[in-house]
C-alpha positions, -999 to +999 in steps of 0.1 A: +000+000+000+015+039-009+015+063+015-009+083-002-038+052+003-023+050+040-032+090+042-071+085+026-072+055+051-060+077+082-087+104+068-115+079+065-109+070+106-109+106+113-145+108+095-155+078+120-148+093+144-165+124+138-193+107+126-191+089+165-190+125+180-218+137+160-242+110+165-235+115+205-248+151+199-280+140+181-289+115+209-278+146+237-303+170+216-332+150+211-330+137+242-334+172+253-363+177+224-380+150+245-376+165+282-388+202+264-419+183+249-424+163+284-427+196+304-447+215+276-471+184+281-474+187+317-475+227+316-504+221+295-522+202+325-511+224+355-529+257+364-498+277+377-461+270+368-427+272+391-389+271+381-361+264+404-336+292+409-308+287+427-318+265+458-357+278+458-386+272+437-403+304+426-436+305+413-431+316+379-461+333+345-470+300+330-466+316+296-428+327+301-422+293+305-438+280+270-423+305+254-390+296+264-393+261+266-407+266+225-377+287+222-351+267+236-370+234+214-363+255+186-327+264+189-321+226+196-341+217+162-320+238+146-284+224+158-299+196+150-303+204+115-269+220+113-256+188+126-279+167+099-262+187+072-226+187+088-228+145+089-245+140+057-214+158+037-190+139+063-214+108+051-204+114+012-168+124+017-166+089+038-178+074+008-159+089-018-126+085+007-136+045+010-146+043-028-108+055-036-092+035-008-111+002-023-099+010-055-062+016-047-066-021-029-078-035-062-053-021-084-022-030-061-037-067-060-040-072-094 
């Protein structure tokens, strides 16, 4: 094997692990996504609303807390867009990257 299919191979275990490190991200923010829609859910069922600051629980405007419990859904959903788009171009340079590798292989066996 050349050095220059050792390189593409060394570049195709950096993708994996990228690809590992963005996949931990998407299970961190929809995991999140979940615990935003869980509260939402139960907001929608209480008649007043409280968030903890600091060591105390202060009765908080039930309506602050949708809003920014919408607004913080939001901001994840977008991340994970960003992160959608950032592993799907990882995804086809991994591909392209493998195609060339397997390709070198077959030439140097031949």
């Amino acid at each position: 094997m050349d050095a220059k299919t050792e390189e593409k191979i060394a570049e195709l275990q950096m993708h994996e692990q990228n690809m590992q490190k963005f996949l931990s991200q998407k299970q961190q923010f929809q995991s999140q996504i979940v615990e935003i829609e869980n509260a939402l859910k139960e907001l929608s069922h209480s008649k007043e609303a409280h968030r903890i600051v600091g060591n105390i629980m202060v009765k908080t405007d039930k309506k602050k807390i949708e809003e920014d419990l919408n607004s913080k859904k939001e901001m994840i959903e977008l991340r994970l867009k960003s992160i959608d788009k950032q592993e799907k171009s990882m995804r086809e340079n991994a591909d392209k990257l493998q195609k060339e590798v397997m390709d070198e292989i077959g030439k140097n066996k031949k």
